[in-house]
N, C-alpha and C positions, 0 to 999 in steps of 0.2 A: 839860166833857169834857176830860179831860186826853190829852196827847200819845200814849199806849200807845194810850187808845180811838180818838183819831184816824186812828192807822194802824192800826189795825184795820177802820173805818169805810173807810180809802181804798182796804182789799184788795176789801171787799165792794163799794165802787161800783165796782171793774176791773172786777169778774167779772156782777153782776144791776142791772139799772136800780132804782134809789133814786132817787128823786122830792125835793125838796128839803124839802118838808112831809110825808117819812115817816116816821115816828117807829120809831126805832130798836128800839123793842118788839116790833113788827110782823114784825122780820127774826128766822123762826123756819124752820127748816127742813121743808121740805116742805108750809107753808102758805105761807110768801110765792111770790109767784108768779116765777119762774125760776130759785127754790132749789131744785135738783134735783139727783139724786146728781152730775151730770155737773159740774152747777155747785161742787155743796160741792168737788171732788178742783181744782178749779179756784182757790175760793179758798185751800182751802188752800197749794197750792203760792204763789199771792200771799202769804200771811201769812208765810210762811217765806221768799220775797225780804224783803218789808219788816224785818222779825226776826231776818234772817241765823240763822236756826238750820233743824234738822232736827227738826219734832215728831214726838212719839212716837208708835205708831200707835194706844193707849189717847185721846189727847186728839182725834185727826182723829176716833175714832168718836164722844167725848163734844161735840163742838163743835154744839153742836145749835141755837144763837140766838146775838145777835149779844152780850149779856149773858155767855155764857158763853163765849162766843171771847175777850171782854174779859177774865174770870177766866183763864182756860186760858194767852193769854200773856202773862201777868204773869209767868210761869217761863220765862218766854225771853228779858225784857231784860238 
């Protein structure tokens, strides 16, 4: 895991309990359990501390798993 998905990883454990043997697959929206709309507007404002940017409101609504939060701020380092 390189540094970008790390802090992506560390927005997601602020905001929903990550288990240390969960596999980063599993974090999908609206399946994992305390990914919920309340949660996602939560991360994301964590990803945009950690990223010092302002995302677009196209990417908060595509951020759907933790795979593509990784994709998504890759245009933000």
């Amino acid at each position: 895991m390189n540094s970008h998905e790390e802090k992506v990883l560390n927005s997601f454990k602020q905001v929903i309990k990550i288990s240390e043997n969960t596999s980063v697959d599993d974090l999908i929206y609206n399946e994992f359990p305390g990914w919920d709309s309340v949660a996602h507007m939560a991360i994301i404002a964590e990803l945009e501390l950690q990223f010092d940017c302002m995302m677009d409101m196209e990417d908060v609504l595509d951020l759907s798993s933790f795979r593509k939060g990784c994709e998504i701020m890759k245009k933000y380092l």
